[in-house]
Steps between C-alpha positions, in 0.01 A plus 500: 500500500420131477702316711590247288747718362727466839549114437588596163745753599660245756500245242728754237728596772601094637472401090761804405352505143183607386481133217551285835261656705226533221529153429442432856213750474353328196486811337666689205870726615269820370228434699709456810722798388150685509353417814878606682507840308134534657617444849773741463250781375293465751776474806708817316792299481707293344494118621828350255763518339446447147864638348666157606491125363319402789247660686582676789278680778517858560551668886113493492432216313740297821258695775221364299550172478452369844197669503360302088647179660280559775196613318565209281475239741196652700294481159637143454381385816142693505438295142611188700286581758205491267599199355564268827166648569354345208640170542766536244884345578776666606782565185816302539807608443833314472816649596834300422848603608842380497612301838650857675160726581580666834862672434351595154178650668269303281355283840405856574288624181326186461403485883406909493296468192330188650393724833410738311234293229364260726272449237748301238658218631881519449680133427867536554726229308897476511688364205847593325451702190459281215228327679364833582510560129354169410220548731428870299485381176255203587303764675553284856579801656380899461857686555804397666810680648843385283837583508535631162838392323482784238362236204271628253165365568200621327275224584512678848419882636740590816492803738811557724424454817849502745843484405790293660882561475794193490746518815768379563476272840817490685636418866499798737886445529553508132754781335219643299209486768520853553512622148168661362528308192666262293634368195442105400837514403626557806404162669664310209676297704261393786250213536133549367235368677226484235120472470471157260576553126191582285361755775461850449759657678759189447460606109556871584804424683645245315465783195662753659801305603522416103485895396791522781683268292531212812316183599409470858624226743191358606535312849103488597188474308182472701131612482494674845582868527514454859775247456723644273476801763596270773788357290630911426457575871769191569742627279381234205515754224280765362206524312277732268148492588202820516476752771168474602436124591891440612447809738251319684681220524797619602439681848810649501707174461673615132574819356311597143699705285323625182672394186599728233414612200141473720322165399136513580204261423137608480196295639190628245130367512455288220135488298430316187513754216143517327342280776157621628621571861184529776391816682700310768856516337451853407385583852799367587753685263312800611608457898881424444691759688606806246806556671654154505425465127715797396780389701514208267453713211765724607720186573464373195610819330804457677569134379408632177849708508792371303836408708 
């Protein structure tokens, strides 16, 4: 089998459609569909699920893909190998990413990937999103992790990559602490501590108290997660911010309570569409974790639902 066709296969299953990931490829959806029919006739299985709108991976396709990722690489960095040898530079690659990496394990894929290709050298730039997008579109970066806001944007290609959900932050000592979830409606009349207007979750909020039919009391606006926890803990108020950064913040000092209907927001990698992305970008696409992306996808399904 050549082995090329493991980096392809890795490539398909992080792209979830087979137009994505042949554009990636540079090559034609056919040719790609091809070379993955191959593989599964000559592994007697199948590798994906073609019956749904995205593709999915098989029980054997899953068990394979460690194994292409890592097959992948090892071919990447044996051509490197022969290149530093010859005196050629390493490829650079430039990751950017929205000011919360750790909680939203993105710290984590760009530093893995970077151990694991010591042969590219990995830039790492923070920005909020419009910059990010900015930056794509004059080609100043190669791919960036965005929170996506659900806009229609065809100048850019994005893969899910982790999914957040909206909580309600409250004190430990308030009525509804211990409640599994909750309605927005049902801290009508307490004081919001809010993330500044114009911010992504401010917006969300702000349009979910109109669908309630109420306008918050806003008593605090600040930039600071930290702060407006701080301000909850006291007894200020409450606030609506994401599980996964406030949960490292919090330490125990505020109880989250997941709002219902379940708001989530999804963090994708972000390409610009019909851009001529390097060997090093899809290297990279090819060693995102398998599992975290379907969590997003699956998340996104469920903020896909109707209320």
């Amino acid at each position: 089998m050549d082995i090329s066709r493991f980096g392809e296969f890795a490539i398909l299953a992080q792209s979830r459609t087979f137009l994505d990931a042949a554009e990636l490829l540079f090559m034609s959806q056919s040719t790609l569909s091809k070379h993955i029919m191959a593989m599964e006739h000559e592994l007697g299985c199948k590798l994906i699920d073609r019956s749904q709108r995205h593709v999915t991976l098989t029980a054997q396709g899953e068990a394979l893909l460690p194994y292409a990722q890592k097959i992948a690489t090892l071919q990447h960095r044996y051509l490197a190998a022969i290149q530093i040898g010859a005196g050629e530079p390493l490829e650079h690659l430039t990751v950017g990413s929205i000011p919360i990496m750790a909680p939203y394990g993105i710290t984590d894929a760009v530093i893995d990937f970077q151990q694991a290709n010591p042969s590219y050298s990995v830039e790492l730039i923070e920005g909020e999103g419009d910059t990010l997008k900015r930056m794509l579109l004059h080609e100043d970066i190669d791919l960036a992790f965005i929170r996506d806001g659900g806009a229609i944007e065809p100048e850019f290609k994005k893969i899910p990559f982790t999914t957040d959900r909206l909580v309600a932050v409250l004190p430990l000592d308030h009525p509804l602490a211990e409640r599994d979830t909750v309605e927005i409606d049902d801290l009508i009349d307490e004081n919001f501590l809010m993330l500044p207007q114009g911010s992504f979750v401010s917006e969300l909020v702000l349009s979910l108290c109109r669908e309630a039919g109420f306008g918050p009391r806003v008593t605090f606006t600040g930039k600071r997660a930290e702060n407006i926890i701080s301000l909850v803990a006291r007894g200020a108020g409450v606030s609506f911010l994401m599980r996964k950064p406030t949960e490292s913040l919090a330490s125990g000092k505020v109880a989250l309570v997941p709002l219902e209907p379940a708001t989530t927001s999804e963090v994708r990698l972000y390409l610009k569409r019909n851009a001529a992305h390097s060997q090093a970008v899809v290297s990279f696409i090819g060693f995102l974790p398998y599992r975290q992306l379907l969590q997003g996808d699956r998340a996104s399904s469920i903020a896909a639902r109707p209320s």
